[in-house]
N, C-alpha and C positions, 0 to 999 in steps of 0.2 A: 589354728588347726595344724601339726604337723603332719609333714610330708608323707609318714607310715601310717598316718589314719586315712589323708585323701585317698593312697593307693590301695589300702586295706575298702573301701567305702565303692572306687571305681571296680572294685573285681566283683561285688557283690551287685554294683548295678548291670554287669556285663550279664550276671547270669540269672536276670531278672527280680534281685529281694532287693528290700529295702534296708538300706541301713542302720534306718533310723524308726524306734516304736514308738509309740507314744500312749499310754493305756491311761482313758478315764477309770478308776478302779473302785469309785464310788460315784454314787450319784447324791449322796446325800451333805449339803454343807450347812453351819451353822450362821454363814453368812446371807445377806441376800444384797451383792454389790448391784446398784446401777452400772450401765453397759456390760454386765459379763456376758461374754460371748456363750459360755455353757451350757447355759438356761435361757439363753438368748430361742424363742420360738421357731425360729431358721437354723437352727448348731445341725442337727439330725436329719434336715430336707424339707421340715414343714410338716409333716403324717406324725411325727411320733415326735415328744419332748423325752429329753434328757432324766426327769420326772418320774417317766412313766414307765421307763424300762426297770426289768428285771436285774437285781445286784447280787454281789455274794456276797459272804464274810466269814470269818473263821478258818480253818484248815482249808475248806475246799476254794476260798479264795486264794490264799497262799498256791494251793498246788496247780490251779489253773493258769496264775501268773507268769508262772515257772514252767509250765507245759507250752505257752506263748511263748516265752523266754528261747526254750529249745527249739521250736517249731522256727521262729523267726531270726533267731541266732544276732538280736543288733547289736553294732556296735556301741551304741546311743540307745539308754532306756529314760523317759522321760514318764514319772508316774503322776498325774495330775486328777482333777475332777470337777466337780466337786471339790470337797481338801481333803487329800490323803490320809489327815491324820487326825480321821473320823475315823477310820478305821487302822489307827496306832497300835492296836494288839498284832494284826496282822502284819504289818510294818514290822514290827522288831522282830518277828521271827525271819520274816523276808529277806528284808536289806542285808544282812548278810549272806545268804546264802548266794544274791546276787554278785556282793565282792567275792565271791569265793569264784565263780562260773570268769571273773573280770571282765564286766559289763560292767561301761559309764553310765551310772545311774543317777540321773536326776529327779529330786523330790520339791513339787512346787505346792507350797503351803501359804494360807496368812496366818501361821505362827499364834492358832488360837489356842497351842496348846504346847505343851514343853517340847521342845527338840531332844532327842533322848544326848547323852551327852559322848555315849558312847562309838555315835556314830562318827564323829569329829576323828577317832581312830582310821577309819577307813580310806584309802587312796582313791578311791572310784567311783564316790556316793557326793554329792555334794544337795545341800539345800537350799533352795531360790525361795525368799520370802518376798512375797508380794505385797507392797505399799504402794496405797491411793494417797500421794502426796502430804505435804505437810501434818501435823498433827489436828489440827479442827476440823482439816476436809477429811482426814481419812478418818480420825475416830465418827464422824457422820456417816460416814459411805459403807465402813465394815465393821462396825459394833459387830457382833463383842467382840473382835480383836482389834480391839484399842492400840494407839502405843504404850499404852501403862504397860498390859497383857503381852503384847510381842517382846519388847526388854524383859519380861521375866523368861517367855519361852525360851529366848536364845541366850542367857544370860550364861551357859556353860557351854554351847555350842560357837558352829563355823559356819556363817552363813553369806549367800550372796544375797543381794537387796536389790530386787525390780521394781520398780515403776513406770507407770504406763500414763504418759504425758496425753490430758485431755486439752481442751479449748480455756477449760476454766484456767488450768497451770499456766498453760503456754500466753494467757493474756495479761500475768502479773509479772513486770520486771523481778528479776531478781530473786524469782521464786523458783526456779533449780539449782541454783547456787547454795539461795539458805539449805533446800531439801538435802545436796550433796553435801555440805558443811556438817552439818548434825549428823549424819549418818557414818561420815568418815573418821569422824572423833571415834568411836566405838569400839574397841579390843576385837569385837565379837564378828565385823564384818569383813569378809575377805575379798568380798570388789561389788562394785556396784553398777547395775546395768539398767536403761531405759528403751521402753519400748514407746511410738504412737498409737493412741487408738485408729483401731481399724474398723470402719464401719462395715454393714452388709450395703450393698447396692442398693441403692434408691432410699436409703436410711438419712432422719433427721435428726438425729440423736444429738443433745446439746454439748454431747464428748467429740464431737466430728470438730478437729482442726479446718480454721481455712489453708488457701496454698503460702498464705504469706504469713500465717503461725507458724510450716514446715519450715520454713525458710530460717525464721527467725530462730528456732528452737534448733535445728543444723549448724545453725552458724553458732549458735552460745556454745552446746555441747561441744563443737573442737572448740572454743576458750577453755571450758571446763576441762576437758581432757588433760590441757598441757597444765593445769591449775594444781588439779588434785586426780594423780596419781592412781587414783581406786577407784576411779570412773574404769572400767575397764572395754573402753569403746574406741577399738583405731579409728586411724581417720578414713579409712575408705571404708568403713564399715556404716561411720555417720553421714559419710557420704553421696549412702545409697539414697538415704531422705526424701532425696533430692529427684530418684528417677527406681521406684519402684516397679516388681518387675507388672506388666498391663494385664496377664493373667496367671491361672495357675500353673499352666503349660511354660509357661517363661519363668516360673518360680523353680529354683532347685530344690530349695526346702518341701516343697509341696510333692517334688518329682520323688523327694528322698525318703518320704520320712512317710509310715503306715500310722492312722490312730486310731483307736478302738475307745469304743465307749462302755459305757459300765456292764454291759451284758456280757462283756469282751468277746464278742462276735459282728457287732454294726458297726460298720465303718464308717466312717465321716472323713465328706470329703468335702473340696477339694482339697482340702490343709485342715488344720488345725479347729481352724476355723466355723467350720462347715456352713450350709447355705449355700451363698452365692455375695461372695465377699468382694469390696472394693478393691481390688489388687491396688488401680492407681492410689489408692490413700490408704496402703497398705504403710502399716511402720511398725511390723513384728521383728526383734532383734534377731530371729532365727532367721528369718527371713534375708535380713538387710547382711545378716553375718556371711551366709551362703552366696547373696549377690555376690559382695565383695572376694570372697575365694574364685569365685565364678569370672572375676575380670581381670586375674592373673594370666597374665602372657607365659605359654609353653613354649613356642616358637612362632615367630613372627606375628601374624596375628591372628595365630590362633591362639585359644586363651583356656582357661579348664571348664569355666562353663560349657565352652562347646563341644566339647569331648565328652564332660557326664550329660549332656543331653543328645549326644548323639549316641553313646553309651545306652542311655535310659532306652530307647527307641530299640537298639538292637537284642535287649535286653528282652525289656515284651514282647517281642517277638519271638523269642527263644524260648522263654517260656509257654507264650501259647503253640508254638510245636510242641513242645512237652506234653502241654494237655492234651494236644490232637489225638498225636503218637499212642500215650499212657490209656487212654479211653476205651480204644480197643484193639485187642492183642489178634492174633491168631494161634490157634488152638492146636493140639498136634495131631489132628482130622481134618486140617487145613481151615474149619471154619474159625468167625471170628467170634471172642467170648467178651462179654463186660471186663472192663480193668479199674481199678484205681484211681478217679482223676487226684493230681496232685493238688495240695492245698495252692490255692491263689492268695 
Protein backbone atom coordinates (compact mmCIF):
# COMPACT_ATOMS: atom_id res chain seq x y z
CA UNK A 1 0.00 0.00 0.00
CA UNK A 2 1.52 3.30 -0.82
CA UNK A 3 1.87 6.18 1.44
CA UNK A 4 -0.81 8.40 -0.91
CA UNK A 5 -3.48 5.63 -0.65
CA UNK A 6 -2.94 5.21 3.47
CA UNK A 7 -3.46 9.01 3.56
CA UNK A 8 -6.04 9.21 0.94
CA UNK A 9 -7.86 6.03 3.06
CA UNK A 10 -7.20 7.99 6.91
CA UNK A 11 -9.02 11.27 5.50
CA UNK A 12 -12.09 9.42 4.56
CA UNK A 13 -12.14 7.48 7.95
CA UNK A 14 -11.82 10.92 9.65
CA UNK A 15 -15.00 11.86 8.14
CA UNK A 16 -16.77 8.74 8.82
CA UNK A 17 -16.82 6.56 5.05
CA UNK A 18 -15.38 3.81 4.36
CA UNK A 19 -12.79 3.29 2.09
CA UNK A 20 -13.22 0.21 1.04
CA UNK A 21 -16.82 -1.39 -0.80
CA UNK A 22 -17.34 -4.53 -1.28
CA UNK A 23 -20.68 -5.42 -3.52
CA UNK A 24 -22.10 -9.06 -3.68
CA UNK A 25 -23.74 -8.23 -7.16
CA UNK A 26 -25.10 -11.49 -7.62
CA UNK A 27 -26.38 -14.08 -5.69
CA UNK A 28 -26.54 -16.69 -8.19
CA UNK A 29 -23.34 -19.08 -8.80
CA UNK A 30 -22.68 -22.17 -10.96
CA UNK A 31 -20.65 -23.41 -8.38
CA UNK A 32 -21.64 -25.07 -4.97
CA UNK A 33 -17.99 -24.98 -2.97
CA UNK A 34 -17.83 -26.78 0.34
CA UNK A 35 -16.92 -24.13 3.14
CA UNK A 36 -18.03 -20.85 1.13
CA UNK A 37 -18.67 -18.48 3.35
CA UNK A 38 -21.52 -16.81 0.95
CA UNK A 39 -24.05 -19.34 1.18
CA UNK A 40 -22.71 -20.21 4.38
CA UNK A 41 -26.39 -20.20 6.55
CA UNK A 42 -24.68 -17.38 8.99
CA UNK A 43 -23.08 -14.84 5.87
CA UNK A 44 -26.57 -12.46 6.40
CA UNK A 45 -27.23 -13.12 10.51
CA UNK A 46 -29.16 -16.20 10.27
CA UNK A 47 -33.14 -14.79 9.24
CA UNK A 48 -32.33 -14.42 5.59
CA UNK A 49 -29.81 -16.56 3.00
CA UNK A 50 -27.85 -15.07 0.40
CA UNK A 51 -30.51 -17.36 -1.81
CA UNK A 52 -33.26 -15.75 -1.00
CA UNK A 53 -32.74 -12.18 -1.54
CA UNK A 54 -33.71 -10.14 -4.25
CA UNK A 55 -30.88 -9.42 -7.51
CA UNK A 56 -30.70 -7.20 -10.45
CA UNK A 57 -29.31 -7.63 -13.86
CA UNK A 58 -29.16 -5.75 -16.96
CA UNK A 59 -28.99 -1.81 -17.14
CA UNK A 60 -30.55 -1.42 -13.96
CA UNK A 61 -27.83 -3.39 -12.35
CA UNK A 62 -25.17 -1.59 -13.96
CA UNK A 63 -26.77 1.83 -13.04
CA UNK A 64 -27.21 1.06 -9.34
CA UNK A 65 -23.58 -0.17 -9.10
CA UNK A 66 -22.52 3.08 -10.29
CA UNK A 67 -25.15 5.03 -8.09
CA UNK A 68 -23.26 2.96 -5.02
CA UNK A 69 -19.95 3.83 -6.64
CA UNK A 70 -20.89 7.75 -6.23
CA UNK A 71 -22.68 7.50 -3.22
CA UNK A 72 -19.72 5.77 -1.52
CA UNK A 73 -16.96 7.26 -3.53
CA UNK A 74 -14.13 3.92 -2.43
CA UNK A 75 -11.05 3.91 -3.05
CA UNK A 76 -11.14 -0.01 -3.29
CA UNK A 77 -14.12 -1.55 -5.20
CA UNK A 78 -14.16 -5.30 -4.70
CA UNK A 79 -17.08 -7.00 -6.79
CA UNK A 80 -17.63 -10.46 -5.70
CA UNK A 81 -20.84 -12.97 -4.87
CA UNK A 82 -21.85 -15.36 -5.91
CA UNK A 83 -19.37 -15.15 -9.28
CA UNK A 84 -19.52 -12.05 -11.04
CA UNK A 85 -19.33 -13.43 -14.19
CA UNK A 86 -22.67 -14.79 -13.98
CA UNK A 87 -23.62 -11.70 -14.84
CA UNK A 88 -20.60 -10.87 -17.59
CA UNK A 89 -23.15 -8.81 -19.83
CA UNK A 90 -23.25 -6.51 -17.17
CA UNK A 91 -19.64 -6.59 -16.29
CA UNK A 92 -18.40 -5.42 -19.75
CA UNK A 93 -20.39 -2.64 -19.77
CA UNK A 94 -19.41 -1.79 -16.19
CA UNK A 95 -15.69 -2.22 -15.64
CA UNK A 96 -15.07 0.37 -17.55
CA UNK A 97 -16.86 2.86 -16.86
CA UNK A 98 -15.45 2.14 -13.31
CA UNK A 99 -11.57 2.70 -14.91
CA UNK A 100 -12.85 5.83 -16.20
CA UNK A 101 -14.33 7.30 -12.38
CA UNK A 102 -10.29 5.56 -11.25
CA UNK A 103 -11.53 3.22 -8.85
CA UNK A 104 -9.36 0.13 -7.86
CA UNK A 105 -11.47 -2.47 -8.80
CA UNK A 106 -11.33 -5.88 -7.96
CA UNK A 107 -13.15 -8.86 -9.69
CA UNK A 108 -13.10 -12.17 -7.81
CA UNK A 109 -14.24 -15.09 -10.00
CA UNK A 110 -13.58 -19.16 -10.34
CA UNK A 111 -12.90 -18.33 -13.88
CA UNK A 112 -15.85 -20.52 -15.16
CA UNK A 113 -16.08 -18.44 -17.86
CA UNK A 114 -13.61 -16.43 -20.20
CA UNK A 115 -11.91 -13.40 -18.82
CA UNK A 116 -12.81 -10.78 -21.49
CA UNK A 117 -9.27 -10.08 -22.78
CA UNK A 118 -9.75 -6.59 -22.96
CA UNK A 119 -9.87 -5.97 -19.65
CA UNK A 120 -5.92 -6.81 -19.22
CA UNK A 121 -5.89 -3.20 -20.92
CA UNK A 122 -6.94 -1.48 -17.89
CA UNK A 123 -4.58 0.07 -14.99
CA UNK A 124 -7.15 -0.25 -12.09
CA UNK A 125 -9.18 -3.53 -12.71
CA UNK A 126 -7.55 -6.47 -11.80
CA UNK A 127 -8.95 -10.30 -11.41
CA UNK A 128 -8.44 -12.79 -8.44
CA UNK A 129 -9.23 -16.26 -9.43
CA UNK A 130 -10.11 -18.39 -6.93
CA UNK A 131 -8.48 -22.01 -6.66
CA UNK A 132 -9.37 -24.86 -4.09
CA UNK A 133 -5.98 -26.26 -4.35
CA UNK A 134 -4.28 -28.75 -6.35
CA UNK A 135 -6.07 -30.15 -9.55
CA UNK A 136 -8.23 -33.39 -8.03
CA UNK A 137 -9.16 -31.43 -5.00
CA UNK A 138 -10.36 -28.57 -6.77
CA UNK A 139 -11.79 -29.96 -9.95
CA UNK A 140 -13.99 -32.09 -6.84
CA UNK A 141 -14.74 -28.99 -4.88
CA UNK A 142 -15.68 -26.52 -7.91
CA UNK A 143 -16.83 -28.51 -11.00
CA UNK A 144 -17.52 -26.99 -13.44
CA UNK A 145 -14.65 -24.80 -13.16
CA UNK A 146 -12.31 -27.34 -13.58
CA UNK A 147 -8.54 -26.52 -14.22
CA UNK A 148 -9.14 -27.65 -17.88
CA UNK A 149 -12.05 -24.80 -17.92
CA UNK A 150 -9.98 -21.94 -15.85
CA UNK A 151 -6.58 -22.23 -18.40
CA UNK A 152 -9.01 -21.61 -21.14
CA UNK A 153 -10.80 -18.61 -19.37
CA UNK A 154 -7.60 -16.90 -18.48
CA UNK A 155 -5.78 -18.05 -21.53
CA UNK A 156 -5.64 -14.15 -22.92
CA UNK A 157 -6.00 -12.38 -19.73
CA UNK A 158 -4.00 -11.03 -16.26
CA UNK A 159 -4.88 -12.62 -13.47
CA UNK A 160 -4.09 -13.03 -9.79
CA UNK A 161 -4.60 -16.69 -8.34
CA UNK A 162 -6.03 -17.18 -4.42
CA UNK A 163 -6.30 -19.97 -2.64
CA UNK A 164 -7.61 -20.52 0.61
CA UNK A 165 -5.38 -23.15 2.49
CA UNK A 166 -7.87 -25.74 4.29
CA UNK A 167 -6.74 -28.63 6.94
CA UNK A 168 -6.82 -31.06 4.12
CA UNK A 169 -3.77 -28.77 2.08
CA UNK A 170 -2.10 -27.74 5.10
CA UNK A 171 -1.76 -31.69 6.33
CA UNK A 172 0.27 -32.87 3.00
CA UNK A 173 3.95 -32.07 2.88
CA UNK A 174 4.93 -30.34 0.04
CA UNK A 175 1.50 -29.58 -1.21
CA UNK A 176 1.87 -25.61 -1.57
CA UNK A 177 4.96 -25.82 -2.99
CA UNK A 178 3.76 -28.14 -5.95
CA UNK A 179 0.34 -25.67 -5.85
CA UNK A 180 2.81 -22.48 -6.31
CA UNK A 181 5.12 -24.50 -8.79
CA UNK A 182 2.36 -24.94 -11.38
CA UNK A 183 0.79 -21.94 -11.10
CA UNK A 184 3.94 -19.82 -11.47
CA UNK A 185 4.98 -21.43 -14.78
CA UNK A 186 2.07 -19.67 -16.31
CA UNK A 187 2.38 -16.42 -18.83
CA UNK A 188 -0.98 -15.57 -17.57
CA UNK A 189 -0.51 -15.18 -13.74
CA UNK A 190 0.62 -11.91 -12.27
CA UNK A 191 1.21 -12.94 -8.48
CA UNK A 192 -0.19 -15.24 -6.37
CA UNK A 193 -1.89 -14.91 -3.06
CA UNK A 194 -3.20 -17.40 -0.14
CA UNK A 195 -5.51 -16.99 2.29
CA UNK A 196 -6.79 -19.55 5.65
CA UNK A 197 -9.94 -20.69 6.12
CA UNK A 198 -11.93 -18.89 8.38
CA UNK A 199 -14.52 -20.58 10.37
CA UNK A 200 -17.81 -19.09 11.93
CA UNK A 201 -17.61 -19.51 15.75
CA UNK A 202 -18.33 -22.68 17.32
CA UNK A 203 -18.08 -24.24 13.62
CA UNK A 204 -16.75 -27.93 12.96
CA UNK A 205 -16.06 -27.80 9.61
CA UNK A 206 -13.41 -30.33 8.38
CA UNK A 207 -11.62 -26.99 6.57
CA UNK A 208 -10.83 -25.53 10.25
CA UNK A 209 -6.89 -25.66 10.48
CA UNK A 210 -5.46 -26.69 13.80
CA UNK A 211 -2.98 -24.04 15.77
CA UNK A 212 -0.05 -26.18 14.85
CA UNK A 213 -1.27 -26.51 10.83
CA UNK A 214 -1.07 -22.30 11.24
CA UNK A 215 2.14 -22.53 12.37
CA UNK A 216 3.33 -24.83 9.90
CA UNK A 217 1.75 -23.27 6.78
CA UNK A 218 3.38 -19.46 8.30
CA UNK A 219 6.54 -20.83 8.42
CA UNK A 220 6.59 -22.84 4.65
CA UNK A 221 5.01 -19.64 3.19
CA UNK A 222 8.06 -17.28 4.29
CA UNK A 223 10.34 -20.38 2.56
CA UNK A 224 8.05 -19.84 -0.33
CA UNK A 225 8.10 -16.39 -0.37
CA UNK A 226 12.02 -15.92 -0.85
CA UNK A 227 11.57 -19.25 -3.43
CA UNK A 228 9.27 -18.02 -5.86
CA UNK A 229 8.89 -14.57 -6.42
CA UNK A 230 4.98 -14.33 -7.35
CA UNK A 231 3.99 -15.56 -4.00
CA UNK A 232 3.08 -11.94 -3.50
CA UNK A 233 2.98 -12.14 0.36
CA UNK A 234 5.60 -9.88 2.73
CA UNK A 235 6.73 -11.14 5.57
CA UNK A 236 4.86 -9.29 8.02
CA UNK A 237 1.91 -9.91 6.24
CA UNK A 238 2.42 -13.81 6.70
CA UNK A 239 3.29 -12.97 9.84
CA UNK A 240 0.02 -11.98 10.97
CA UNK A 241 -0.94 -16.04 10.89
CA UNK A 242 0.47 -16.07 13.77
CA UNK A 243 -1.75 -13.48 16.07
CA UNK A 244 -4.92 -12.50 14.15
CA UNK A 245 -6.75 -9.65 15.16
CA UNK A 246 -9.42 -11.34 18.57
CA UNK A 247 -12.40 -9.45 16.95
CA UNK A 248 -13.92 -7.43 14.47
CA UNK A 249 -13.34 -4.22 16.41
CA UNK A 250 -9.38 -5.02 16.34
CA UNK A 251 -9.73 -5.76 12.56
CA UNK A 252 -8.92 -2.70 10.32
CA UNK A 253 -10.13 -4.36 7.40
CA UNK A 254 -13.52 -5.06 9.01
CA UNK A 255 -13.17 -1.17 10.60
CA UNK A 256 -12.59 -0.22 6.74
CA UNK A 257 -14.17 -1.87 4.43
CA UNK A 258 -18.55 -1.66 3.73
CA UNK A 259 -20.06 -4.95 1.99
CA UNK A 260 -23.34 -5.12 0.43
CA UNK A 261 -25.11 -8.09 -0.75
CA UNK A 262 -26.93 -8.80 -3.80
CA UNK A 263 -29.91 -6.65 -3.09
CA UNK A 264 -27.18 -3.91 -2.68
CA UNK A 265 -28.76 -2.59 0.31
CA UNK A 266 -28.10 -5.36 3.40
CA UNK A 267 -25.28 -5.13 4.88
CA UNK A 268 -23.25 -7.81 6.20
CA UNK A 269 -21.30 -7.55 8.92
CA UNK A 270 -18.89 -7.78 10.89
CA UNK A 271 -16.61 -8.13 7.66
CA UNK A 272 -16.80 -10.01 4.82
CA UNK A 273 -17.65 -12.50 6.38
CA UNK A 274 -20.74 -12.04 7.99
CA UNK A 275 -22.32 -14.20 11.08
CA UNK A 276 -20.14 -14.21 13.87
CA UNK A 277 -16.81 -15.23 12.68
CA UNK A 278 -13.65 -16.68 14.39
CA UNK A 279 -11.51 -13.78 14.36
CA UNK A 280 -8.84 -15.87 16.42
CA UNK A 281 -8.71 -18.37 13.31
CA UNK A 282 -9.07 -15.70 11.21
CA UNK A 283 -6.56 -16.09 8.04
CA UNK A 284 -8.32 -13.69 5.46
CA UNK A 285 -5.31 -11.95 3.30
CA UNK A 286 -7.13 -8.67 3.56
CA UNK A 287 -7.31 -9.12 6.78
CA UNK A 288 -3.72 -10.24 7.69
CA UNK A 289 -2.59 -7.45 4.75
CA UNK A 290 -4.27 -4.56 6.88
CA UNK A 291 -2.83 -6.05 10.20
CA UNK A 292 0.47 -5.70 9.04
CA UNK A 293 0.10 -1.85 7.69
CA UNK A 294 -1.55 -1.49 10.95
CA UNK A 295 2.01 -2.36 12.85
CA UNK A 296 3.95 0.12 11.14
CA UNK A 297 5.64 2.53 13.65
CA UNK A 298 4.76 6.47 12.98
CA UNK A 299 6.44 7.65 15.84
CA UNK A 300 7.66 5.89 18.68
CA UNK A 301 5.17 3.60 19.53
CA UNK A 302 2.62 4.69 18.07
CA UNK A 303 2.05 2.68 14.93
CA UNK A 304 -0.92 3.43 12.04
CA UNK A 305 -3.12 0.91 13.43
CA UNK A 306 -3.72 3.15 16.18
CA UNK A 307 -4.32 6.14 14.46
CA UNK A 308 -7.05 4.57 11.87
CA UNK A 309 -8.70 3.26 14.70
CA UNK A 310 -8.63 6.05 16.72
CA UNK A 311 -9.55 7.79 13.50
CA UNK A 312 -12.32 5.27 12.82
CA UNK A 313 -13.92 6.19 16.44
CA UNK A 314 -13.72 10.06 15.83
CA UNK A 315 -14.99 9.41 12.52
CA UNK A 316 -18.65 7.84 13.80
CA UNK A 317 -18.87 10.20 15.73
CA UNK A 318 -18.82 12.83 13.34
CA UNK A 319 -20.94 11.46 11.32
CA UNK A 320 -23.68 10.66 13.84
CA UNK A 321 -23.54 14.50 14.68
CA UNK A 322 -24.29 14.68 11.05
CA UNK A 323 -27.34 12.75 11.29
CA UNK A 324 -28.28 14.42 14.71
CA UNK A 325 -27.85 17.88 13.28
CA UNK A 326 -29.34 16.86 9.45
CA UNK A 327 -32.69 15.26 11.02
CA UNK A 328 -34.06 18.33 12.06
CA UNK A 329 -33.52 21.86 10.78
CA UNK A 330 -35.36 24.91 12.00
CA UNK A 331 -37.70 26.54 9.98
CA UNK A 332 -37.90 30.38 9.28
CA UNK A 333 -41.00 30.55 11.84
CA UNK A 334 -38.42 29.47 14.26
CA UNK A 335 -40.21 25.84 14.37
CA UNK A 336 -38.43 22.71 13.76
CA UNK A 337 -39.13 20.87 10.11
CA UNK A 338 -38.22 17.22 9.03
CA UNK A 339 -34.68 17.06 7.20
CA UNK A 340 -32.84 14.65 5.17
CA UNK A 341 -31.06 12.07 7.34
CA UNK A 342 -27.87 11.50 5.45
CA UNK A 343 -27.20 8.07 4.00
CA UNK A 344 -25.10 5.83 6.80
Amino acid sequence: MKKSQVLQAWGKILTGQFPSLSIEITKECPLRCPGCYAFDAAHLGGETQLRQLSDYRGDELVQRILALVDEYKPLHLSLVGGDPLVRYRELEILVPQLEARGIHTQIVTSAFRVIPPEWAKFKRVYVVVSIDGLQPEHDERRKPATYERILKSISEARVTIHSTITSTFASRPGYLEEFVRFWSGRPEIARIWFSLFTPQRGATDPEILTTSQRISVMEELLCLRRLYPILEMPEELIREIATPPKSPEECIFAQTTQTLSADLKTKITPCQFGGDPDCEQCGCIASMGLAAVGRHPVAGSLTAGRIFMASAKVGKGWKRAQQILAFRKPSSLGEAEPFTILPS
